[in-house]
Backbone of each chain as ProteinMPNN parsed JSONL, in Angstrom:
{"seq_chain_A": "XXXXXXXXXXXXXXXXXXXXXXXXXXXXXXXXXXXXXXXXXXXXXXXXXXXXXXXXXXXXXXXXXXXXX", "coords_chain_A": {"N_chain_A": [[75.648, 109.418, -2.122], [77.476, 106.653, -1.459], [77.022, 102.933, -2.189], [76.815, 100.065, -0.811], [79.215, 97.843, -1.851], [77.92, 94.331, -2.265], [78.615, 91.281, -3.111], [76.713, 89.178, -5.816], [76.51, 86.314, -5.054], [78.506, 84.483, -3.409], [80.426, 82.323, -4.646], [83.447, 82.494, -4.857], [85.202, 81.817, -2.411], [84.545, 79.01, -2.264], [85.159, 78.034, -4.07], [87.4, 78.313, -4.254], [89.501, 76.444, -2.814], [90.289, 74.638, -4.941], [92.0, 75.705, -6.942], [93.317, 76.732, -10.135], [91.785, 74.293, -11.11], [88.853, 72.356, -13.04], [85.832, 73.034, -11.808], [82.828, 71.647, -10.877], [80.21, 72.861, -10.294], [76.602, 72.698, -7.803], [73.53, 74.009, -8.762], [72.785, 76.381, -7.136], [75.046, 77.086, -6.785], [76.526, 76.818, -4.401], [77.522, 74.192, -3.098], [80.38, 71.845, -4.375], [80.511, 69.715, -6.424], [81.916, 68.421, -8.621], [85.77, 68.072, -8.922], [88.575, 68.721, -11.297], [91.202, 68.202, -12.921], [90.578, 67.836, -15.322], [88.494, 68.856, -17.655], [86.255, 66.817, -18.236], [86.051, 65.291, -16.51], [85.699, 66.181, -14.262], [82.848, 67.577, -14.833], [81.375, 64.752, -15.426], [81.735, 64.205, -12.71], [80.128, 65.376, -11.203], [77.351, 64.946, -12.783], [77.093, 61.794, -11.84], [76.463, 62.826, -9.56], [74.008, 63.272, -9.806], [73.34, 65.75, -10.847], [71.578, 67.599, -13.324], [72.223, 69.92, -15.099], [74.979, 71.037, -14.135], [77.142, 73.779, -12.658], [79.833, 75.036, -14.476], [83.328, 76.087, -14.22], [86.393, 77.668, -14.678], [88.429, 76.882, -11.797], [90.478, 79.921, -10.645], [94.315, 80.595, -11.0], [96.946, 80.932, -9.164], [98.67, 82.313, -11.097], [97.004, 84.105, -12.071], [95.918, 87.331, -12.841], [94.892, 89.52, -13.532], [91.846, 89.285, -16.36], [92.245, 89.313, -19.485], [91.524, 89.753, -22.567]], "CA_chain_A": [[76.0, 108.445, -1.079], [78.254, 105.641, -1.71], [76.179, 102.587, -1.698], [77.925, 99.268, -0.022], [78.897, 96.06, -2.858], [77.775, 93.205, -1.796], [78.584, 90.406, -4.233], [75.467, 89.026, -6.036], [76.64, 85.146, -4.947], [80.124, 84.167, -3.116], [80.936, 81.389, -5.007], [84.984, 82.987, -5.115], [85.437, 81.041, -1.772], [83.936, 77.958, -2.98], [85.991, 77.424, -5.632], [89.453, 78.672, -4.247], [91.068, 75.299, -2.983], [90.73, 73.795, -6.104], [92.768, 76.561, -7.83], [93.654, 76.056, -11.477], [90.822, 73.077, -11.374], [87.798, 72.452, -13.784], [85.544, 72.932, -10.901], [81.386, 71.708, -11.183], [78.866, 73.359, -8.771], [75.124, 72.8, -7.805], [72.973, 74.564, -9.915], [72.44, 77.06, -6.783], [76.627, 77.124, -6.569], [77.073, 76.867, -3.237], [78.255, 73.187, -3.326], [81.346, 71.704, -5.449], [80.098, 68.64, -6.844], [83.398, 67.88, -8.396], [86.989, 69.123, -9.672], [89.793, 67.806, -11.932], [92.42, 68.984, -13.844], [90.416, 67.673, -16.511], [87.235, 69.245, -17.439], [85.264, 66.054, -18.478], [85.973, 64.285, -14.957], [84.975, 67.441, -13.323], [81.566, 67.34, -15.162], [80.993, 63.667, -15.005], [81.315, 63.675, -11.199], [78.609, 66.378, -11.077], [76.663, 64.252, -13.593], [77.192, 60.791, -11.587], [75.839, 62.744, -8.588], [72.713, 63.715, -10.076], [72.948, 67.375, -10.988], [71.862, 67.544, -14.916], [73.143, 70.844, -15.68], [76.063, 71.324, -13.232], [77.908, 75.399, -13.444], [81.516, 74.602, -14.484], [83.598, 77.38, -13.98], [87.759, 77.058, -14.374], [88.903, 77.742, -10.893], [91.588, 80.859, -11.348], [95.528, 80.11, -10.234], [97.532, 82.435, -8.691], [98.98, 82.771, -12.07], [95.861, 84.866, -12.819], [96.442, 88.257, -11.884], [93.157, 89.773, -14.513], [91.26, 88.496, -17.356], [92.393, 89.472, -20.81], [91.388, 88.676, -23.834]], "C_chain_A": [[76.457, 107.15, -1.76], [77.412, 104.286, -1.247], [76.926, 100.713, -1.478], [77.712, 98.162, -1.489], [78.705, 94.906, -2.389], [77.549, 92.136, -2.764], [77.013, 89.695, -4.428], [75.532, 87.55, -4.99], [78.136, 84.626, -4.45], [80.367, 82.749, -3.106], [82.747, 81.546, -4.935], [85.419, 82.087, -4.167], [84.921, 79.587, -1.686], [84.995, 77.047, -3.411], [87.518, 77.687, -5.112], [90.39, 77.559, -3.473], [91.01, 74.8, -3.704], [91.589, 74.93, -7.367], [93.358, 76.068, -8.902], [93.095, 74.569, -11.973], [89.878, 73.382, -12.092], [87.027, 72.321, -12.034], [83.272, 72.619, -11.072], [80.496, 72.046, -9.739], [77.928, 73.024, -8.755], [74.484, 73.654, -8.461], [72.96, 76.279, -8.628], [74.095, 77.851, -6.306], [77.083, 77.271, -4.976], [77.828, 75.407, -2.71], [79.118, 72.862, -4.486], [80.891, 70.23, -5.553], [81.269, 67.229, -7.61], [84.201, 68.547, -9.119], [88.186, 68.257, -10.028], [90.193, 68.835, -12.614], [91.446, 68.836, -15.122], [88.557, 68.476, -16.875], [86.016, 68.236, -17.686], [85.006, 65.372, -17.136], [85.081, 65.309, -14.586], [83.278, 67.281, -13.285], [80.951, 65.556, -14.654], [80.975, 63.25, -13.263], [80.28, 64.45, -10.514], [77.597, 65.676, -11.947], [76.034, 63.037, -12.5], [76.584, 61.388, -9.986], [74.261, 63.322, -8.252], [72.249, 65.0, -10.338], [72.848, 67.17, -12.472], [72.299, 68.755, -15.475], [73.908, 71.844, -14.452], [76.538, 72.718, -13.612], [78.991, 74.655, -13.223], [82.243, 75.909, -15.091], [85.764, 76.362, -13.626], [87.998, 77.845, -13.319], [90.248, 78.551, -10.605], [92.945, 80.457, -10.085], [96.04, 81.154, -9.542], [98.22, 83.057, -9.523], [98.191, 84.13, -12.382], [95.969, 86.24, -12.067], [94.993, 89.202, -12.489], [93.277, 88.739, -15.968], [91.853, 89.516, -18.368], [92.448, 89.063, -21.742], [92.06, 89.424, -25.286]], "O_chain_A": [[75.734, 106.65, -2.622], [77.038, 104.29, -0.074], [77.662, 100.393, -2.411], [76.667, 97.788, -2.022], [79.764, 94.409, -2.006], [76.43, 92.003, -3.258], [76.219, 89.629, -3.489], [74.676, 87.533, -4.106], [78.917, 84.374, -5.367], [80.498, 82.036, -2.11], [83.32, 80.457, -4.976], [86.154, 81.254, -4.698], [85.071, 79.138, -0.55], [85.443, 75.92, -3.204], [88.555, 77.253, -5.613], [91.619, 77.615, -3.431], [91.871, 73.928, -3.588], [91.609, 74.691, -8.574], [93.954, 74.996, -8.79], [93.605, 73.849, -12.832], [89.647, 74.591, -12.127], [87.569, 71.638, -11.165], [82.573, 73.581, -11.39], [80.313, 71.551, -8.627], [77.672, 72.746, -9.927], [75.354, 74.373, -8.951], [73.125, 77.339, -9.232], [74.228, 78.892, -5.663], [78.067, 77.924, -4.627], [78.736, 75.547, -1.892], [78.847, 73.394, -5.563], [80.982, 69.59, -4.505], [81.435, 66.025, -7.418], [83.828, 69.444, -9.875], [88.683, 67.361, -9.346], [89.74, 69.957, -12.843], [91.526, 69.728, -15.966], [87.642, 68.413, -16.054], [84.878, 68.625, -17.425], [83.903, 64.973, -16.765], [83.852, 65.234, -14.621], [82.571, 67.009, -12.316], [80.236, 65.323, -13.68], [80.396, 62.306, -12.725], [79.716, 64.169, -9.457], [76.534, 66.134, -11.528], [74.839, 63.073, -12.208], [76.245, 60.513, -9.19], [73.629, 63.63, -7.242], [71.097, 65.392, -10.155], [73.809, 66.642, -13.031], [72.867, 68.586, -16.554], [73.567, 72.944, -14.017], [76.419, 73.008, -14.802], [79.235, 73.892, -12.288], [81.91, 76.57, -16.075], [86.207, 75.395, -13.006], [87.931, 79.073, -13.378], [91.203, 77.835, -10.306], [92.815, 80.169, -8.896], [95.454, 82.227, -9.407], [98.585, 84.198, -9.24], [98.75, 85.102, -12.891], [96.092, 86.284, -10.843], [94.113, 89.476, -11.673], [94.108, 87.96, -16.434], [91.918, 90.671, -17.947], [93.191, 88.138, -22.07], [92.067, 88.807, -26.352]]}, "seq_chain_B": "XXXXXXXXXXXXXXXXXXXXXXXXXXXXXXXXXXXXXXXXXXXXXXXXXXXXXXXXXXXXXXXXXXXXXXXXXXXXXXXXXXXXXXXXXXXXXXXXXXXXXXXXXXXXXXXXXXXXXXXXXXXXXXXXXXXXXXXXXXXXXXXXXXX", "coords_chain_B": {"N_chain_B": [[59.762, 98.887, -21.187], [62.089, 96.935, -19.274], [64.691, 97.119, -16.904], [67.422, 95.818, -15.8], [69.171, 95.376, -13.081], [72.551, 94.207, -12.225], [74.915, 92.469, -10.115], [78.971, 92.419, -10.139], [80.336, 89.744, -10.16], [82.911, 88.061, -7.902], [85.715, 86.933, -7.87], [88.19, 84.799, -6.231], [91.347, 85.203, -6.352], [94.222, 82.93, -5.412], [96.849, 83.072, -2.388], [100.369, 83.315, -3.597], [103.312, 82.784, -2.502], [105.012, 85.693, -1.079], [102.428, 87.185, -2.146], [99.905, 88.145, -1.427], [96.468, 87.006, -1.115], [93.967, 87.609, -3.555], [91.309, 89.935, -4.794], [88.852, 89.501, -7.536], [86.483, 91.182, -9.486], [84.483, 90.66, -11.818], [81.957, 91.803, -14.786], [79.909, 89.104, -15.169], [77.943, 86.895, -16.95], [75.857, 83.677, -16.571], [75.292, 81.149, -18.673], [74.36, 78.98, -21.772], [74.995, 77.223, -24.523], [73.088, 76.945, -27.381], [72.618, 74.379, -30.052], [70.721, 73.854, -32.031], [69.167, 71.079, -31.492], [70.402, 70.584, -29.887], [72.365, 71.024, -26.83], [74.886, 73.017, -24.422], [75.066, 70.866, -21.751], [75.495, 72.197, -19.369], [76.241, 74.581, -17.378], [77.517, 77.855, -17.839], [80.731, 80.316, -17.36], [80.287, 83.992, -18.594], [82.124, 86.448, -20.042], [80.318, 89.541, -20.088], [81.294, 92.23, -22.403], [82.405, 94.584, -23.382], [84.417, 95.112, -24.861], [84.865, 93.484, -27.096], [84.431, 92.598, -30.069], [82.459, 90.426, -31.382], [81.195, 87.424, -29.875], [82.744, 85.2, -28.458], [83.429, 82.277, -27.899], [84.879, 78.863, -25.765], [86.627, 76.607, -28.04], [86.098, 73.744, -27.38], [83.492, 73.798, -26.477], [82.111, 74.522, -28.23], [81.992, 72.338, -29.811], [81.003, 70.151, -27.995], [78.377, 70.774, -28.709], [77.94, 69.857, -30.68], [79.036, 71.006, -32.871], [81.028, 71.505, -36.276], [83.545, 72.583, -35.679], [86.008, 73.629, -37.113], [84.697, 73.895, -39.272], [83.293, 76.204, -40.321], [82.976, 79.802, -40.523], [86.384, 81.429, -41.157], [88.162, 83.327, -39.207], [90.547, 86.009, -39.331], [91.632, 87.315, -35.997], [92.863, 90.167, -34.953], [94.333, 90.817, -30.964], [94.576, 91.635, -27.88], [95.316, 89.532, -26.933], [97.238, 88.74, -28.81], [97.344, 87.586, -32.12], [94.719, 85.749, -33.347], [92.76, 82.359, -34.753], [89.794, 82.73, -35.367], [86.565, 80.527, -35.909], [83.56, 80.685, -36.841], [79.761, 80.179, -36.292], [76.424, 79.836, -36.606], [74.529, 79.989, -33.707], [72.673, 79.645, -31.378], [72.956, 81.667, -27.802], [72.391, 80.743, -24.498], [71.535, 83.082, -22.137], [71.519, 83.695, -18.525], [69.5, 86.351, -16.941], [68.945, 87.861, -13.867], [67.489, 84.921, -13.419], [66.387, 84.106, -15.143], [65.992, 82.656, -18.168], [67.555, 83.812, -21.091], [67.242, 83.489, -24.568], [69.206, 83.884, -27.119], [69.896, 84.85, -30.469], [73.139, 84.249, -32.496], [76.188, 84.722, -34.116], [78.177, 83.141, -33.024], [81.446, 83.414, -32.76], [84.604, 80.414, -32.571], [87.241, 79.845, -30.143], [90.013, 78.375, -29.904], [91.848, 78.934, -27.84], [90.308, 79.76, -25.747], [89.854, 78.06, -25.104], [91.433, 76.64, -22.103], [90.913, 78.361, -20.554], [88.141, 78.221, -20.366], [85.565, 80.234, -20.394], [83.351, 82.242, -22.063], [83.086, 85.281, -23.814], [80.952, 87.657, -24.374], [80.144, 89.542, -26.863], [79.719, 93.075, -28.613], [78.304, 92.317, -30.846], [75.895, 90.363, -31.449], [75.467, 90.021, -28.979], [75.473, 92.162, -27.113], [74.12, 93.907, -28.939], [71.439, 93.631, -28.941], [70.055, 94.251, -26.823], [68.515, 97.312, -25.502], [70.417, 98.695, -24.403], [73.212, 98.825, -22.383], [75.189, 98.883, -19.766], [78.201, 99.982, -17.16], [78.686, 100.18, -13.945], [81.907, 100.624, -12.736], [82.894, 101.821, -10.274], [80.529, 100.842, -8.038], [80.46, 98.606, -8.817], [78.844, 97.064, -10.644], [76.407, 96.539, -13.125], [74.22, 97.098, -16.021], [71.516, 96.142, -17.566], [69.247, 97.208, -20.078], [66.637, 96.052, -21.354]], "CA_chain_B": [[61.274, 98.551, -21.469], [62.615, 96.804, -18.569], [66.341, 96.863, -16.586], [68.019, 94.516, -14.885], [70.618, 95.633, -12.424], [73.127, 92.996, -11.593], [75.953, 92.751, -9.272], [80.089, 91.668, -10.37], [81.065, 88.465, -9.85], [83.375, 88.374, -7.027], [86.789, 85.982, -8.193], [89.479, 84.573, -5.844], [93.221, 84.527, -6.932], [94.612, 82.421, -4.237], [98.541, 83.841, -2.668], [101.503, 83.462, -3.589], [104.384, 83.425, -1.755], [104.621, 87.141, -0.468], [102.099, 88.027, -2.863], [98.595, 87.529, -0.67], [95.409, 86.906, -1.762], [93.306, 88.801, -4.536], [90.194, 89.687, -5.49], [88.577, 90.039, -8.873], [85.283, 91.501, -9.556], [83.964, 91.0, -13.225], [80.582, 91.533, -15.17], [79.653, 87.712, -15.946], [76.847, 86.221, -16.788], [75.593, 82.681, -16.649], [75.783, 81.131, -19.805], [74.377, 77.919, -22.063], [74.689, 77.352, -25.977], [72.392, 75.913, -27.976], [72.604, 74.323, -31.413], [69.508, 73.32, -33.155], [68.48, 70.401, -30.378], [71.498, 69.901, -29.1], [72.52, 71.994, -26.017], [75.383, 72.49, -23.505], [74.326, 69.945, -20.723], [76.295, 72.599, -18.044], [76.397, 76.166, -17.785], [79.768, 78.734, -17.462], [80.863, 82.306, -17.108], [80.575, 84.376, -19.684], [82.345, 88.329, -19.688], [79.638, 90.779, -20.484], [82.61, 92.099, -23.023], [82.44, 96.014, -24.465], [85.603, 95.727, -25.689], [85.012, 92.271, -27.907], [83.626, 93.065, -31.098], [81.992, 89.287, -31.006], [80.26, 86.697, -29.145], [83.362, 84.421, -28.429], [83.691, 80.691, -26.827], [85.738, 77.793, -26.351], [85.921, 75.763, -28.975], [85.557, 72.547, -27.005], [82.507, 74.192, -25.815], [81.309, 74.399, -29.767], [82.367, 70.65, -30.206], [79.719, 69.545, -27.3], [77.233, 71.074, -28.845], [78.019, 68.988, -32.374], [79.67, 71.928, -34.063], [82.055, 70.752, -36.727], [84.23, 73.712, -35.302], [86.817, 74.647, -37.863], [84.089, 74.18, -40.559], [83.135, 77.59, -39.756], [83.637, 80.893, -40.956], [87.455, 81.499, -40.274], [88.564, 84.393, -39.346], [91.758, 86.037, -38.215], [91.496, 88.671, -35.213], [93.853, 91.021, -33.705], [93.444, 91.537, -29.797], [95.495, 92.183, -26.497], [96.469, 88.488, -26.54], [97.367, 88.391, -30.427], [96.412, 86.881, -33.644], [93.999, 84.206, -33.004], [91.438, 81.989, -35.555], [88.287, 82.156, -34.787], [85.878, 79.739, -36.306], [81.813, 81.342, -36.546], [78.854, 79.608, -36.549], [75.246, 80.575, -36.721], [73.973, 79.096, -32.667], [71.349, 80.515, -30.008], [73.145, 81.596, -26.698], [70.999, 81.3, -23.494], [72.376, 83.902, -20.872], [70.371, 83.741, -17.452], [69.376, 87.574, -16.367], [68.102, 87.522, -13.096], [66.749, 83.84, -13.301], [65.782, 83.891, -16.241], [67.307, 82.159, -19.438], [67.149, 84.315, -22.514], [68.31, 82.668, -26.169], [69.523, 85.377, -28.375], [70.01, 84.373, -31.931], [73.649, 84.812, -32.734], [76.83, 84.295, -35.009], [79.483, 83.314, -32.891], [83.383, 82.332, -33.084], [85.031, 79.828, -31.802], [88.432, 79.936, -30.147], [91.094, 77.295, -29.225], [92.711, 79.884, -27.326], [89.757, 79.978, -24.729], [89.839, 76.126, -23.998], [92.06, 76.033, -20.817], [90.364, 79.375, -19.566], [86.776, 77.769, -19.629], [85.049, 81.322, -20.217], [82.99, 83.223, -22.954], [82.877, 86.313, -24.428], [79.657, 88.315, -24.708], [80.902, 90.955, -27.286], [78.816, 93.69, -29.241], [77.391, 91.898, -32.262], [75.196, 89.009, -31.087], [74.556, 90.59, -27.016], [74.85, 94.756, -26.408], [73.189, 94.66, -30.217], [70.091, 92.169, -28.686], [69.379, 95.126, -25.959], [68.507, 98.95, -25.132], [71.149, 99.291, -23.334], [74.207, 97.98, -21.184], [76.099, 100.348, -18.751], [78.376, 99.664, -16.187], [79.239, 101.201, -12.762], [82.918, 100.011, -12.329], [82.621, 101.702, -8.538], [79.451, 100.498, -7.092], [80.753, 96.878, -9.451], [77.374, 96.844, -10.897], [76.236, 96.487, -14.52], [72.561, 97.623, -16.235], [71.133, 95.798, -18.834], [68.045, 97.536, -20.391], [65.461, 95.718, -22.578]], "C_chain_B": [[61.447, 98.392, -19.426], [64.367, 96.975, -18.009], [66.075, 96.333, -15.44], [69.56, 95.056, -14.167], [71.277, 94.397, -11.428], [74.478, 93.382, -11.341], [77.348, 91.965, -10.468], [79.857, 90.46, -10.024], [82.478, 88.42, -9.261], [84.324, 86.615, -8.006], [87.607, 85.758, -7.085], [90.55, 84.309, -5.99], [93.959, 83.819, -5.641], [96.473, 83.281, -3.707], [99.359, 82.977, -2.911], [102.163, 83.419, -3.08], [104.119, 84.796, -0.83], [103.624, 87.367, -0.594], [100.441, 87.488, -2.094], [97.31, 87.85, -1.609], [94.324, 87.41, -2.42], [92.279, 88.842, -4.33], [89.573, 90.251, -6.601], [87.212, 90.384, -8.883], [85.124, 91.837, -11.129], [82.663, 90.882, -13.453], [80.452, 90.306, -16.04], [78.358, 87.553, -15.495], [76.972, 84.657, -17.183], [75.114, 81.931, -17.758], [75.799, 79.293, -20.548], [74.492, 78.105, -23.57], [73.803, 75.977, -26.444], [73.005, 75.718, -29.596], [71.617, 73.606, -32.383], [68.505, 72.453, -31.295], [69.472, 70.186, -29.663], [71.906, 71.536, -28.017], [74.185, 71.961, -25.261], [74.682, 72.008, -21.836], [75.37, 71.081, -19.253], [76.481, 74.311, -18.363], [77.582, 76.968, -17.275], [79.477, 80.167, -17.514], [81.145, 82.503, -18.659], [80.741, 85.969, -19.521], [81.706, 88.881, -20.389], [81.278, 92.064, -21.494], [83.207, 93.363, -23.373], [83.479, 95.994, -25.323], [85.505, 94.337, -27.034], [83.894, 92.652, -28.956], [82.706, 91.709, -31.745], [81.648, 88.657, -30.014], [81.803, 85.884, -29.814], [83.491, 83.34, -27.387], [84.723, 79.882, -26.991], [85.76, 76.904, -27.397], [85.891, 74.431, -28.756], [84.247, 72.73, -26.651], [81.47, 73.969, -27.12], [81.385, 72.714, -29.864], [80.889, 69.68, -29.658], [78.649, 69.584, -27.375], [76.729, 70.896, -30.195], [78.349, 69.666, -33.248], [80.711, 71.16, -34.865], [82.917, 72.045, -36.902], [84.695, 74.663, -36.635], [85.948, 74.293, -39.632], [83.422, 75.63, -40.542], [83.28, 78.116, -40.893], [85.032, 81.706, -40.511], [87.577, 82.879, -40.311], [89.608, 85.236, -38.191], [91.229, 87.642, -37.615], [92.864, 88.825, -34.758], [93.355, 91.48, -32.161], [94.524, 91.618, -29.047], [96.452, 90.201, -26.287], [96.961, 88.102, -27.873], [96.784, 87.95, -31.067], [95.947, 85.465, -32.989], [93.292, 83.992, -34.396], [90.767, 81.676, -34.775], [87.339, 81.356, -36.097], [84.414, 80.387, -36.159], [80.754, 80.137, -36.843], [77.622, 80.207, -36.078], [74.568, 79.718, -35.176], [73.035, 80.557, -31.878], [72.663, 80.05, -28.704], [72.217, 81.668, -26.063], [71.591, 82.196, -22.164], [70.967, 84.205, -19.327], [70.421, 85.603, -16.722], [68.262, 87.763, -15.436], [67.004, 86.306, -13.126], [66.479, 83.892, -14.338], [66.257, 83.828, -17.551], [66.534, 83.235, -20.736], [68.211, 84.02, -23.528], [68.151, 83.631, -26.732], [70.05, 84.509, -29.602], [72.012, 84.959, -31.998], [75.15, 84.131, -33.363], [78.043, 84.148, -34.025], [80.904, 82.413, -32.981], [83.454, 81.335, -31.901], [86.353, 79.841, -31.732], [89.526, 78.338, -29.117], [91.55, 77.973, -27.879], [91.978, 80.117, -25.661], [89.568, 78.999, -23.74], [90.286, 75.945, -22.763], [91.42, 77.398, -20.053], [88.691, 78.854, -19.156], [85.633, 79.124, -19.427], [84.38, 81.868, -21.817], [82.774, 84.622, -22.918], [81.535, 87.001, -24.775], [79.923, 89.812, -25.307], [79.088, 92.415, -27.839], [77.899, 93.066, -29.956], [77.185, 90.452, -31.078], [75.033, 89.092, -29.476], [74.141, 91.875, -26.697], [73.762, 94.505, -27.692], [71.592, 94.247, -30.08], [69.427, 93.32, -27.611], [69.452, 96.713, -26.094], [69.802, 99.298, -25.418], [71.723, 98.533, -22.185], [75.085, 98.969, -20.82], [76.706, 99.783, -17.575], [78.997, 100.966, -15.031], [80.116, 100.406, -12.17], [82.721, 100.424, -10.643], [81.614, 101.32, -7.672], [79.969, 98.59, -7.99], [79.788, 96.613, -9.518], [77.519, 97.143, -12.265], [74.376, 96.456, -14.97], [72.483, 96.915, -17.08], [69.351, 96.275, -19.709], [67.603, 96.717, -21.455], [65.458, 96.143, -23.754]], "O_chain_B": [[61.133, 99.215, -18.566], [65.229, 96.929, -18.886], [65.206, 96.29, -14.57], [70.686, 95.084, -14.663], [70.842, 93.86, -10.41], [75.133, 94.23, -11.946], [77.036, 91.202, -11.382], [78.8, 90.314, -9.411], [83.359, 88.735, -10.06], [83.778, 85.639, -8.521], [87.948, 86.884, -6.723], [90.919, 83.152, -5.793], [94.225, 84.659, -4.78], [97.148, 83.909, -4.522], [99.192, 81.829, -2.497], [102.079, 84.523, -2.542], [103.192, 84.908, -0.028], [103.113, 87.833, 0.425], [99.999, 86.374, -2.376], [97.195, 88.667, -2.522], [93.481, 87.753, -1.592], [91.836, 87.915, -3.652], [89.677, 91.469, -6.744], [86.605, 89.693, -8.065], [85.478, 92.891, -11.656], [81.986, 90.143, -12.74], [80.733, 90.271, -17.238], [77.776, 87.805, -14.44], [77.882, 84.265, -17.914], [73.926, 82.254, -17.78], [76.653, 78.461, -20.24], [74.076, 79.19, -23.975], [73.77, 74.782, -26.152], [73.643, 76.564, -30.223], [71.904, 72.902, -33.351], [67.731, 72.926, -30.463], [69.321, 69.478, -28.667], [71.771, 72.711, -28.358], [74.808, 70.922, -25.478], [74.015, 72.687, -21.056], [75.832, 70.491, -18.277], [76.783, 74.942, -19.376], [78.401, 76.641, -16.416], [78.48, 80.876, -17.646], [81.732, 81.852, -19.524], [79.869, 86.694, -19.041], [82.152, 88.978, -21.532], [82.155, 92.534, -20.768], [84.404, 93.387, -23.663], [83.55, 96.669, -26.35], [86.318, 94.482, -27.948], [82.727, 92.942, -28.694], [82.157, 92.037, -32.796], [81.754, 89.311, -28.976], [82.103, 85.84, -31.007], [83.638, 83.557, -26.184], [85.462, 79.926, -27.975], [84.673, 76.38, -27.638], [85.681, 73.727, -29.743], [83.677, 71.656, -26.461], [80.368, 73.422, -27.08], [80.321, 72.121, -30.037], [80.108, 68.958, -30.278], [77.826, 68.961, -26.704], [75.742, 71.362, -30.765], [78.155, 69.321, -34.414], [81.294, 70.231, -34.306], [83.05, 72.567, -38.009], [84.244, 75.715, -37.087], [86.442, 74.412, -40.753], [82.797, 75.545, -41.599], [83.561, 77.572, -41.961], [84.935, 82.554, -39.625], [87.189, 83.573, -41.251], [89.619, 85.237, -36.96], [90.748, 88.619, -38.19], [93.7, 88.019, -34.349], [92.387, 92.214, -31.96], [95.584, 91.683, -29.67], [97.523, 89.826, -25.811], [97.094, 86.885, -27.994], [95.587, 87.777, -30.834], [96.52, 84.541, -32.411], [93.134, 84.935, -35.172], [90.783, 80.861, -33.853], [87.552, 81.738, -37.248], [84.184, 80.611, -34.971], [81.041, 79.236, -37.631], [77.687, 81.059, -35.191], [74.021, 78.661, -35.493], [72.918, 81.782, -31.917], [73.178, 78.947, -28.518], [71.218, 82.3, -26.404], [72.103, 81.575, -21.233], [69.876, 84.775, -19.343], [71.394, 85.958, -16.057], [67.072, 87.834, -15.743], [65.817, 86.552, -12.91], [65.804, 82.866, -14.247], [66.859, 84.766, -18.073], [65.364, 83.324, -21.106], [69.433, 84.165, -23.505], [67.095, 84.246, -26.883], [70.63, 83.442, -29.402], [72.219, 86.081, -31.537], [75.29, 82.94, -33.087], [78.939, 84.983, -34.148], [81.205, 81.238, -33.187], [82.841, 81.281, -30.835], [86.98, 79.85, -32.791], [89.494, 77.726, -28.049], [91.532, 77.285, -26.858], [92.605, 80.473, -24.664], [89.326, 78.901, -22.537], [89.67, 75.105, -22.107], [91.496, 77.374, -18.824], [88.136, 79.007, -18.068], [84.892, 79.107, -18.444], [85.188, 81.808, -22.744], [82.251, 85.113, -21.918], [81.125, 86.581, -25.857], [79.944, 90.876, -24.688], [77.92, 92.454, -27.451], [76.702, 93.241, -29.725], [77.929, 89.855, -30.301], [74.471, 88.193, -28.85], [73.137, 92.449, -26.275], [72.6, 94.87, -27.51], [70.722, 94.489, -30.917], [68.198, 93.288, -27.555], [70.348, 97.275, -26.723], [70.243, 99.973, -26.348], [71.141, 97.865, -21.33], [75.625, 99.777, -21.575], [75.975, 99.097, -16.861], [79.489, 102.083, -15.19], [79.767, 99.591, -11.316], [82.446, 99.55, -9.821], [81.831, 101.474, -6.47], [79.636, 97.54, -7.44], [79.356, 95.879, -8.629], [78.45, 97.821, -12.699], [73.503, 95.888, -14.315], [73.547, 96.843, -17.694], [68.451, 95.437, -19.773], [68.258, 96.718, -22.498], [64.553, 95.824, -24.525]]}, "name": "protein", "num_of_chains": 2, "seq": "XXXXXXXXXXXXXXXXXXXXXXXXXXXXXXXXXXXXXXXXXXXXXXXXXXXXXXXXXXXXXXXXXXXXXXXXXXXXXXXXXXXXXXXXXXXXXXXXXXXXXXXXXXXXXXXXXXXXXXXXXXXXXXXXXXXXXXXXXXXXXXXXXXXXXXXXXXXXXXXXXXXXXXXXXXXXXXXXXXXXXXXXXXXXXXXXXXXXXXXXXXXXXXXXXXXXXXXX"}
């Protein structure tokens, strides 16, 4: 029996209007704390709002079609 | 011996023009480096890797954590996106599995190449070699990690 996926955490919609942004979340990722092109802003506005270890995660463009490394 | 069964990580590619809106499902885990006392103050994705024969990061990511990067161990790889240098250094990753941070001892590179992607590498040497056992089930998009 085929057994249903249910993502662990749907951060994917979160993060998808800041596309191709440094993007910083709450530690529990369901809030965006902040997002820049740059990745130090990004952090520092998750910093400046009191999260000490913010998730920063680059949010993917539409460039991105898979990951390869 | 414990396992830990954990779900993909669900991605959004936003559309395109015609081309409407994706979705990606990879095995990442949650992901801090340490270096002696010094830490990263923020945690990131990191691809559970099979195919990466290393433990690879950004190397702004090494920088923040007071590496003096390209003092390293250099070394040139061949991969799917070409010749890169990687840079090694001897650091503790902490990868969170199911809540819970575990620091693995381990030697890894650093790449320029990963800087604007914002992602690590969790290859063989220095993660699969730290456990049992790692298995994934691409159709249920689930991944095992045994003890």
């Amino acid at each position: 029996m085929k057994k249903k996926f249910i993502p662990e955490k749907d951060m994917a919609d979160v993060i998808l209007p800041f596309a191709g942004q440094w993007v910083t979340l709450s530690s529990d990722k369901t809030k965006v704390l902040g997002h820049s092109k740059k990745m130090e802003t990004a952090l520092n506005q998750a910093y400046k709002k009191g999260e000490s270890t913010p998730h920063l995660i680059k949010s993917p463009d539409s460039s991105t079609s898979v990951f390869i490394f | 011996m414990k396992t830990h069964t954990l779900q993909y990580t669900k991605l959004s590619i936003p559309s395109q023009g015609k081309v409407p809106k994706k979705e990606l499902y990879c095995p990442l885990l949650d992901t801090f480096l340490f270096n002696k006392s010094i830490q990263t103050h923020f945690s990131f994705k990191s691809i559970v890797d099979s195919g990466a024969d290393f433990c690879v990061f950004p190397e702004k990511f090494g920088k923040l954590i007071g590496l003096d990067v390209k003092a390293g161990d250099k070394v040139l790889t061949f991969g799917v996106g070409g010749i890169e240098t990687l840079y090694f250094h001897k650091i503790q990753i902490g990868v969170h599995i199911k809540g819970e941070l575990w620091k693995l001892d381990c030697k890894a590179g650093f790449s320029a190449k990963l800087n604007p992607k914002g992602i690590g590498l969790l290859g063989r040497k220095g993660f699969f070699d730290q456990f049992a056992e790692i298995a994934f089930n691409q159709n249920k998009k689930m991944f095992r990690i045994k003890e």
